[in-house]
C-alpha positions in Angstrom: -40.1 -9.1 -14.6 -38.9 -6.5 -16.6 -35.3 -5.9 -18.4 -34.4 -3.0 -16.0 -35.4 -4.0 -12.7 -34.0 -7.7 -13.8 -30.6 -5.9 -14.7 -31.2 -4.0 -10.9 -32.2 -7.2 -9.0 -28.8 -9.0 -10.4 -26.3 -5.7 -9.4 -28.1 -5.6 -6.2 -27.3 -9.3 -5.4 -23.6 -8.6 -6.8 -23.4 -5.9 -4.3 -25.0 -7.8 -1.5 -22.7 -11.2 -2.6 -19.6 -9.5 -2.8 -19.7 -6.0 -0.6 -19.7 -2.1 -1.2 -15.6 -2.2 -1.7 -15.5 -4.9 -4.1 -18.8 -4.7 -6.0 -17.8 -1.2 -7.9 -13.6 -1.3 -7.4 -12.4 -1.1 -10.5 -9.1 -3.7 -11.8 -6.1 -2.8 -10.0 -3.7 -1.2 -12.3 -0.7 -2.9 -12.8 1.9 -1.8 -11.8 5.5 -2.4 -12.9 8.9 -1.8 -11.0 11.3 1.1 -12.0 13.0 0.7 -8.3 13.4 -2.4 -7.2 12.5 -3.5 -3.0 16.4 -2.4 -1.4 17.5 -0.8 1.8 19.1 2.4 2.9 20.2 4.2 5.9 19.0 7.9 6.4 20.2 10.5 8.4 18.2 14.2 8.9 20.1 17.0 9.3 19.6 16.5 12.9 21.7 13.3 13.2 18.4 11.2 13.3 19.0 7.5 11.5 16.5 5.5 10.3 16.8 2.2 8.1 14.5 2.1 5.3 13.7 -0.5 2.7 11.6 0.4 -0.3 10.2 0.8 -3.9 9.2 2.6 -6.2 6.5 1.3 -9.6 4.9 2.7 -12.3 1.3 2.4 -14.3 1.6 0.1 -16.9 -1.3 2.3 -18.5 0.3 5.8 -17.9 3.9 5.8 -17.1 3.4 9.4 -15.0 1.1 7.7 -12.3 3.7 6.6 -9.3 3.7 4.7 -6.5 6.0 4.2 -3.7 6.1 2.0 -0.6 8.8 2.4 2.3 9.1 0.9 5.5 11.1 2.5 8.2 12.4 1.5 10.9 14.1 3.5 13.9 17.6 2.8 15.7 16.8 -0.7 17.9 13.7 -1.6 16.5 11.8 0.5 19.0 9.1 1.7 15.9 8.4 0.6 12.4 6.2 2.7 9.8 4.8 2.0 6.3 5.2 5.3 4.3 2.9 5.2 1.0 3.3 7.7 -1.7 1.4 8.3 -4.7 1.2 10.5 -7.7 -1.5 11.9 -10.1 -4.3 11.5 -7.5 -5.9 14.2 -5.9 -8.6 14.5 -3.0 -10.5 16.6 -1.0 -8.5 16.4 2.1 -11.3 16.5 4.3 -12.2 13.3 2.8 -11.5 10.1 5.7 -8.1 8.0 4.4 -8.8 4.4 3.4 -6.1 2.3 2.6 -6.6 -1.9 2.5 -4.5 -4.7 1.4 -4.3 -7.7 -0.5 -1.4 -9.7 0.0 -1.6 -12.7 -2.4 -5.2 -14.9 -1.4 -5.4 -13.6 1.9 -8.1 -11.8 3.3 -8.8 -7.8 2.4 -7.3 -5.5 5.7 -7.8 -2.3 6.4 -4.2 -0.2 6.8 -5.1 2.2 9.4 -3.6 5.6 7.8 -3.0 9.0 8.0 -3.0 10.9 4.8 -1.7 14.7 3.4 -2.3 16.0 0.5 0.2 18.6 -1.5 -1.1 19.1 -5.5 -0.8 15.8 -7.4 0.9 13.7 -4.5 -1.0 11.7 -1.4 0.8 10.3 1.4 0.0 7.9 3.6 1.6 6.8 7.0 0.6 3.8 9.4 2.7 4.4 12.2 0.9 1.6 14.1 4.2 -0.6 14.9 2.3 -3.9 15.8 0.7 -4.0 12.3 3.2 -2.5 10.3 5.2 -5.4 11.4 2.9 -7.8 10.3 2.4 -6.8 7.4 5.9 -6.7 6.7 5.9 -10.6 7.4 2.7 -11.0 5.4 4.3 -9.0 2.3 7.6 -10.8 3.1 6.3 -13.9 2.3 3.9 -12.8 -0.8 4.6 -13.1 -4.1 1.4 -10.0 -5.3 0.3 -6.8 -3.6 -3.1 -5.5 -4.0 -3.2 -1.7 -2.9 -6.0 0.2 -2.4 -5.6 4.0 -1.2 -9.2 5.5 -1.3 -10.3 4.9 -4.8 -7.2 4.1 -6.3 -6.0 0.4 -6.3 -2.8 -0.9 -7.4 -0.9 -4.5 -8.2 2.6 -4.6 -7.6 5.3 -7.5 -7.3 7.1 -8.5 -4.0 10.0 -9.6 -5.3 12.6 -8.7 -3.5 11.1 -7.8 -0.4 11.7 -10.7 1.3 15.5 -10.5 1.4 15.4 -6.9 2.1 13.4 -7.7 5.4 15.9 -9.6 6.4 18.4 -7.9 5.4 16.9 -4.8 7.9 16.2 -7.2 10.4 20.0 -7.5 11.3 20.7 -4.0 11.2 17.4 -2.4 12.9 15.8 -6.0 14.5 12.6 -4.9 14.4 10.3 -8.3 15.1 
């Protein structure tokens, strides 16, 4: 067998082994915290409240590249939403969202998103309440995030989270 189709055989069986997400991701980049996991209460002009708890990180690699992650929850409980924001990453909005993550060893999930585009910024909602909420438990009780929005993946710290959660849960009980 030949050098190249030796070299082809082995990335083939990579690809196979591992899968099409994982066989050509490239590292996470780190990501470190310039806001730290806390909670606040919003009101819209309208009188609407929500209770929020959130963060906000930078590239370790290139300060300008953001990332934020909020979870909001309305008056009661009644809905929950994960609100993703991140900068210096343009795409074709025509383009299908894919958002998955990695919450410590657990398995890869999908985040089932919507996304809008507006020059350098993406954002990303899961209004799905039932799995929002679980992966506020699951990123409750993790110590490492591994984000990936389309091609774009990101590790960021939990700390913090946890007591945040809790500290929501008593003023919007949301589980």
């Amino acid at each position: 067998m030949n050098r190249p189709t030796s070299a082809a055989l082995a990335l083939g069986l990579v690809a196979g082994v591992l899968g099409p997400e994982t066989a050509w991701a490239q590292e996470p980049d780190a990501m470190a915290t310039t806001t730290p996991f806390v909670q606040s209460k919003a009101t819209d002009a309208a009188g609407h409240v929500s209770y929020r708890v959130g963060a906000v990180f930078a590239s370790q690699k290139a300060a300008e590249r953001r990332l934020s992650l909020t979870f909001i929850c309305e008056p009661g409980g009644k809905a929950v939403s994960l609100y993703i924001v991140h900068t210096q990453a343009p795409r074709d909005p025509r383009s299908p969202p894919k958002a998955l993550a990695k919450i410590d060893a657990q398995p890869l999930q999908p985040i089932d998103v919507t996304r809008e585009t507006g020059g350098a910024l993406e954002a990303y909602t899961d209004k799905n309440s039932s799995q929002v909420k679980s992966l506020m438990a699951q990123m409750g009780a993790g110590q490492t995030l591994v984000l990936t929005l389309d091609d774009d993946s990101y590790r960021v710290s939990l700390d913090g989270l946890a007591k945040e959660l809790k500290d929501l849960a008593s003023v919007c009980p949301y589980t």
